[in-house]
C-alpha positions as CSV (number, residue, x, y, z in Angstrom):
1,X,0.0,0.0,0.0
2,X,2.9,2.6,1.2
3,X,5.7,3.2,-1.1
4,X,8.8,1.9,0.0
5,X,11.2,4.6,-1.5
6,X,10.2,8.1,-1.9
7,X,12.5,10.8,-4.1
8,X,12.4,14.3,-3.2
9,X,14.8,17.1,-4.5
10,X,17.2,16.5,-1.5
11,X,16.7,13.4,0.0
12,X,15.7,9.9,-0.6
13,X,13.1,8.6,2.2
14,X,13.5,4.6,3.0
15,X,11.1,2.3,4.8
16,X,11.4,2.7,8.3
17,X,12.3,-1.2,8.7
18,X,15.7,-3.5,9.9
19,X,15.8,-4.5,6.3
20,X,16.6,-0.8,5.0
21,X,18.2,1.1,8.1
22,X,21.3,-0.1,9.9
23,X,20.2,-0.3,13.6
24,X,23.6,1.2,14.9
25,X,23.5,4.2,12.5
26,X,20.2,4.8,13.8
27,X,21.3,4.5,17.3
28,X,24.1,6.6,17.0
29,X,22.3,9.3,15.3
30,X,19.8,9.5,18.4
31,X,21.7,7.6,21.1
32,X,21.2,9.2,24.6
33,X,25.3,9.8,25.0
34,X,24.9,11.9,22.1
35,X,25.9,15.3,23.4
36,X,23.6,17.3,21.1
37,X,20.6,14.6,21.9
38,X,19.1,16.8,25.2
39,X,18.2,19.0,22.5
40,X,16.9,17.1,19.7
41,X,14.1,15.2,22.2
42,X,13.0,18.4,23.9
43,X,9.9,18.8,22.2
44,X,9.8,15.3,21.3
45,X,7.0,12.9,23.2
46,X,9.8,9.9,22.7
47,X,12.9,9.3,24.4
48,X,16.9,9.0,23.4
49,X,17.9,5.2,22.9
50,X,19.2,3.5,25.7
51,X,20.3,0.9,24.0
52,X,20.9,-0.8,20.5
53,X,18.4,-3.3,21.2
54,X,15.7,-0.9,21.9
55,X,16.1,1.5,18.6
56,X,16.5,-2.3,17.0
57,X,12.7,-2.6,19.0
58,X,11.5,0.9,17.5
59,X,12.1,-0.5,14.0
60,X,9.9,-3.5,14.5
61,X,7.3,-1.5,16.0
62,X,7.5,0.8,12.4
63,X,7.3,-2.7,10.3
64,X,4.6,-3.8,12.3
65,X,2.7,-0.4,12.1
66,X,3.4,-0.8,8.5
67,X,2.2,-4.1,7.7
68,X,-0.9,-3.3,9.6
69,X,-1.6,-0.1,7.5
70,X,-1.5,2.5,10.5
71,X,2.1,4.1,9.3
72,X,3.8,4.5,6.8
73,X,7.2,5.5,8.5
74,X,10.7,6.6,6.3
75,X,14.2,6.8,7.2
76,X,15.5,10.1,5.9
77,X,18.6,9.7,3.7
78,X,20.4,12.7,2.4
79,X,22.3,12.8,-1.0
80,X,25.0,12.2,0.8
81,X,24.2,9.0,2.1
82,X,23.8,9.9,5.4
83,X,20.8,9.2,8.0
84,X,19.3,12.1,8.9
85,X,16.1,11.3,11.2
86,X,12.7,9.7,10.3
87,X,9.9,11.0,9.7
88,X,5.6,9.3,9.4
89,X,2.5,9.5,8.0
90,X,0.1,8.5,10.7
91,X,-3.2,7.6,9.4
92,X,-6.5,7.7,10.8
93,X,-8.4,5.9,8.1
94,X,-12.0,6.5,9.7
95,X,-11.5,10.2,9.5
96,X,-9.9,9.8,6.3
97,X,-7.1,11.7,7.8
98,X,-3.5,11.7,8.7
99,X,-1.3,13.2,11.0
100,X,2.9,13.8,9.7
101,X,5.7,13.7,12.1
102,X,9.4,14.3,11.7
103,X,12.6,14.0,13.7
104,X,15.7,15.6,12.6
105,X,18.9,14.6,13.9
106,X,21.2,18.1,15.0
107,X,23.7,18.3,12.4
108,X,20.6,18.2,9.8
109,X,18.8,20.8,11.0
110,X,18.0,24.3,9.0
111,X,18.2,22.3,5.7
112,X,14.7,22.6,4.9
113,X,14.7,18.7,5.6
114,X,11.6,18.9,7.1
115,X,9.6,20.6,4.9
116,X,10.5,18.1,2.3
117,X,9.2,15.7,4.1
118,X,6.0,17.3,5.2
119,X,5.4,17.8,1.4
120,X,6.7,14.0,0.3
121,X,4.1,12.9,2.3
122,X,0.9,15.2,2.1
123,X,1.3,13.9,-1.6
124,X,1.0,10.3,-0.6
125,X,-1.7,10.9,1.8
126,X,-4.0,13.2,-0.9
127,X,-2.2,11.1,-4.2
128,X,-1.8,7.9,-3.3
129,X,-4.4,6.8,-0.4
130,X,-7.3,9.5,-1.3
131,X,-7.4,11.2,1.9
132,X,-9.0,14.5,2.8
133,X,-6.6,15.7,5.6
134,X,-3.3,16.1,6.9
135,X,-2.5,17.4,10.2
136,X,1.0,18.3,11.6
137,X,2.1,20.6,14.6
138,X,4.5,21.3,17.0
139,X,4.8,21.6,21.0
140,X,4.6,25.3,22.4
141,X,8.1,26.3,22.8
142,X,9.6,24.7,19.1
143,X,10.1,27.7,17.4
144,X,12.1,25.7,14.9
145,X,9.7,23.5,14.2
146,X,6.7,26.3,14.4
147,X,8.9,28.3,11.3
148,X,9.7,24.9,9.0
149,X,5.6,24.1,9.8
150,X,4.4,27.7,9.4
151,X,6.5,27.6,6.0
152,X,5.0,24.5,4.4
153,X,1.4,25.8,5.5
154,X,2.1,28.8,3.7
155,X,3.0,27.1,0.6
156,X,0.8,24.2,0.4
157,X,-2.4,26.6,1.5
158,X,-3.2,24.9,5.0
159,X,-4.5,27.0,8.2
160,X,-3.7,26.8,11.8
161,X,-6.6,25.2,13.8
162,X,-5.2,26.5,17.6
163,X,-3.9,24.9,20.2
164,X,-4.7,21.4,22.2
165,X,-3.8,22.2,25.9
166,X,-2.1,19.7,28.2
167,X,-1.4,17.6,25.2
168,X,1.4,15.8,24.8
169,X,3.5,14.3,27.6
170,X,7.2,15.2,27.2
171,X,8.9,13.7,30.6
172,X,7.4,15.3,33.7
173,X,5.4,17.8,31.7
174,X,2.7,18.0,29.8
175,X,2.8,20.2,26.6
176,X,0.1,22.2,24.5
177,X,0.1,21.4,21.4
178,X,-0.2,23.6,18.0
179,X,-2.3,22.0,15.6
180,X,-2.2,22.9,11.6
181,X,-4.2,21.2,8.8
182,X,-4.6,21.4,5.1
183,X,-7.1,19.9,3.0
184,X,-6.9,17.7,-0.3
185,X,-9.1,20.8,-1.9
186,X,-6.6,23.4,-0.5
187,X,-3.8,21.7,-1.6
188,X,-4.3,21.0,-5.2
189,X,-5.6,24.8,-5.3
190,X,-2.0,25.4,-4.1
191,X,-0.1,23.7,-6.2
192,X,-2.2,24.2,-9.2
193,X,-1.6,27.9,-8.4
194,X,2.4,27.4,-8.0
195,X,2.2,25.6,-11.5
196,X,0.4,28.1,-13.0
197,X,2.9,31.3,-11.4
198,X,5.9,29.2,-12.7
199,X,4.3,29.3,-16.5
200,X,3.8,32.7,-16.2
């Protein structure tokens, strides 16, 4: 049903699986004895690995979400060859809806990774699996993630729906969470405006 290789202009996103991601690269990329990792999970409802066996855990859990058609989750590989995070489509079939999420590792940020992502997969959702809605957001405080979300908004003709308070659990706290969405109507009316400026 998902695509297991998706092209975009900078980056080549892999299935999220043990068969296409090598468990220690992944582990080393978000181990928690990175030094830059504190930062990284901040805003992130998910912990630093603890060990190789658990981020070797986190992989079967994104096959098995996979297989059963709740996720379609992507290693992101730069042109480079490097691993850069992962990012997901989480679908909510029932809604015919789907929520994106991304995490970057630090030495990738401020690449516009994320908004190549958040594009790669509003196409699949709208595209591929005839969905009506994507949603994607960010905790109160992420004001990296709030300017690479408020950017692809912008561009793909989304709106902001406000914020969930006491949303998401991050450690001891529990964040609010800011909630954006853009329709399959808004979006082709986005791009088919882009297409048409770009012929002009």
């Amino acid at each position: 049903m998902f695509p297991e290789h998706i092209e975009t202009e900078l980056l080549e996103l892999r299935q999220l699986s043990e068969a296409s991601v090598d468990v220690f690269e992944l582990y080393e990329l978000f181990s928690d004895s990175r030094g830059d990792v504190t930062e990284v999970f901040e805003h992130v409802p998910q912990e630093p690995y603890a060990t190789v066996n658990e981020t070797r855990e986190r992989l079967q859990k994104a096959q098995s979400a996979w297989d059963d058609g709740d996720a379609a989750q992507y290693a992101i590989v730069t042109a480079d060859e490097e691993l850069a995070g992962f990012t997901g489509l989480f679908l909510e079939w029932e809604r015919k809806s789907a929520r994106i999420g991304f995490i970057l590792g630090k030495p990738y940020w401020g690449n516009g990774y994320a908004g190549e992502c958040a594009m790669a997969l509003t196409d699949l959702a709208f595209d591929r699996l005839d969905l009506e809605l994507v949603a994607i957001g960010h905790e109160a405080g992420n004001e990296r993630s709030n300017r690479a979300i408020e950017k692809f908004i912008e561009e793909v003709g989304g709106q902001y729906d406000g914020v969930l308070r006491n949303w998401t659990p991050l450690g001891e706290t529990i964040a609010d969470h800011h909630r954006y969405t853009v329709s399959r109507e808004e979006y082709e009316r986005a791009i088919e405006d882009d297409t048409h400026s770009d012929s002009l």
